[in-house]
N, C-alpha and C positions, 0 to 999 in steps of 0.2 A: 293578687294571688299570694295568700299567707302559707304557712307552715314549714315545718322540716325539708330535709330533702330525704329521700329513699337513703338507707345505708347501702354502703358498696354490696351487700350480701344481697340485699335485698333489689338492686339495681340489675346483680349479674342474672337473678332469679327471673326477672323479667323479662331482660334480653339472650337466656338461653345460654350464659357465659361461663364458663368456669371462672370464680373466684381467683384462683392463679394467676389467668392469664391478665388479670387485669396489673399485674406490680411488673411484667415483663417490660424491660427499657435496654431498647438498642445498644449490643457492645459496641463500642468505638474499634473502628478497622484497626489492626496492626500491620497493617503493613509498612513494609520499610521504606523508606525512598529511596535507598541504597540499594537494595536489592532491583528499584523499578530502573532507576540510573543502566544497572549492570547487563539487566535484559535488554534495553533499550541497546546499550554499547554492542552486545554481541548480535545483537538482529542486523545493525547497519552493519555489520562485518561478512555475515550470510545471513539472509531471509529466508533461507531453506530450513534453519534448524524449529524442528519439532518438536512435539513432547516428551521425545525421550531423548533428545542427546541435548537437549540446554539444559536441562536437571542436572547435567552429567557434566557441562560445562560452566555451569556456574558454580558447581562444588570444585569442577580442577583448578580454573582460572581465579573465584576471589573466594574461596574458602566458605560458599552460600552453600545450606541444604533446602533443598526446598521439592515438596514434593511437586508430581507432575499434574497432577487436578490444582493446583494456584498456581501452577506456570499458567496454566491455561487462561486462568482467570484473570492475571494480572495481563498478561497478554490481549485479553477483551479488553480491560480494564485502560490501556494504553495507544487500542486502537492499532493491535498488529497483527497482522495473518503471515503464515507461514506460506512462501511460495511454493506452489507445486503446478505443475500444466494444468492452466485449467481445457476448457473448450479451446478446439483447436485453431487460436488466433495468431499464428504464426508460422504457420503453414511456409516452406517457400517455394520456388519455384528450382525445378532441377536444370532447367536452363539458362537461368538467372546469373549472370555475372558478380560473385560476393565481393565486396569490399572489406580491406585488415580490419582486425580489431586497433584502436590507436590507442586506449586508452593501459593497458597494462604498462605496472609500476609507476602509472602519471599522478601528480598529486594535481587534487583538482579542489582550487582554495580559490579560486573569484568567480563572480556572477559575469555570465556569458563567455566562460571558458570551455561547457558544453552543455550543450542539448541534450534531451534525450525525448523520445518517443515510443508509444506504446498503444497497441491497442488490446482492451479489455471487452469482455460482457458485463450487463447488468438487467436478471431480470425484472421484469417489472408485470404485475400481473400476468405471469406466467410466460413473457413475449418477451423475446432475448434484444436486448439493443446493443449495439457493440459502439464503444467510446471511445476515442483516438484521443491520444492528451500530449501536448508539448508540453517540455518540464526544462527549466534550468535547473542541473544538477547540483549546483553549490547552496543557490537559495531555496530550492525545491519548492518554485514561485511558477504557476501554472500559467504559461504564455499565451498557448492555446486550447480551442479542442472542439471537438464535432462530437456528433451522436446520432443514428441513427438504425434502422433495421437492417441494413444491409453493410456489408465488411468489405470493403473496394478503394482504389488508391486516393479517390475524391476523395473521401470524409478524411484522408490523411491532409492532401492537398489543402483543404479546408481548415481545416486547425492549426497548418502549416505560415498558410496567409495570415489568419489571423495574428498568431505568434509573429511575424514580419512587419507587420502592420505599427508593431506598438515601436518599430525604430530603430529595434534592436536584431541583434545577429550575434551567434556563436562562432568559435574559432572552428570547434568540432562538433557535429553531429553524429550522434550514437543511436544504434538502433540493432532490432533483431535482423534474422535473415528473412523474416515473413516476405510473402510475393508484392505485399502492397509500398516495403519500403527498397524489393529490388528491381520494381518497375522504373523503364526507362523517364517516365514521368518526373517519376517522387526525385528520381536521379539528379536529371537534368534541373527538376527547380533547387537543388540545394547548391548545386557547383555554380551556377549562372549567377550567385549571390557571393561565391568566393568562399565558400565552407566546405573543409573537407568533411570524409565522409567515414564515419567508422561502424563499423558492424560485430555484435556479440557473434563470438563461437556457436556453435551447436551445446544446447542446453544449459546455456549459461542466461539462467532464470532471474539473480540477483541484481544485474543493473536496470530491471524494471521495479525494482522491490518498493520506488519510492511512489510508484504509479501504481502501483495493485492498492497501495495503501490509501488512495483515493475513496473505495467501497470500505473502507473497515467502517 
């Protein structure tokens, strides 16, 4: 097969192209790493901050302006969602005996200093599964976890074992006040093991922050 080739003009002519579009070449991202650094810092401090007040926070805290369509983006970009309630998987029980919170002003720097526990949804062709996940807090190294259609103290129990199984045991155990973790069950298997037991306040959404980020 001899001859020439088509000239660009006459190539773009063929396949219906604009001329133009053919010299277009990908700008290189600018984005800064400093600024991803900076989000990243403020999300682990609260997972609740949104579109409008980390714009608002990154300009007070390191002198960053950045608008709030690339917070957004960088935030996909980094694999973070902003916590807010989702489906309501924490439900608790008005009869239910609460346990303190243990962990305010504790610095929490070794692996199996605490637990933590959470349960999410995730749909999946349109059919809600709800996910229970063990998590050590320092390595945010996922122990355990269950999955399935129904939201009941088992699928906790269940990822509970699992996460036991590999050996290991926390000093504390952290969890919401949902009914699945102030059943006398979930109870009785974490004290029997010699861990105490601590519970988030009402709407204190953030120490599950590291567990929602499972779905990003």
């Amino acid at each position: 097969m001899g001859g020439e080739a088509p000239s660009r003009k006459r190539q773009c002519e063929l396949l219906g192209l604009a001329r133009s579009s053919t010299y277009y070449k990908k700008r290189a991202s600018k984005d800064n790493p400093a600024t991803e650094r900076a989000i990243e810092q403020l999300y682990e401090e609260d997972a609740t901050l949104g579109r409008r007040r980390l714009p608002v926070l990154l300009q007070r805290r390191y002198g960053i302006e950045i608008g709030a369509k690339k917070c957004q983006r960088l935030k996909k970009k980094l694999g973070l969602r902003t916590l807010y309630p989702h489906r309501d998987t924490s439900a608790p029980n008005p009869r239910a005996e609460k346990e303190p919170y243990l962990l305010k002003d504790m610095e929490i720097n070794e692996v199996d200093q605490v637990w933590i526990s959470d349960i999410t949804y995730i749909q999946i062709d349109r059919c809600n599964y709800y996910l229970c996940v063990v998590m050590d807090w320092d390595s945010r190294f996922v122990l355990g976890w269950s999955m399935g259609r129904h939201m009941d103290v088992r699928q906790c129990l269940d990822a509970l074992d699992m996460a036991l199984k590999s050996g290991r045991s926390p000093k504390i155990f952290n969890t919401d006040q949902g009914s699945q973790y102030t059943s006398g069950d979930w109870k009785e298997a974490i004290l029997e093991k010699g861990i105490k037991i601590s519970m988030d306040g009402k709407r204190q959404y953030h120490h599950g922050a590291f567990l929602e980020n499972l779905q990003a």
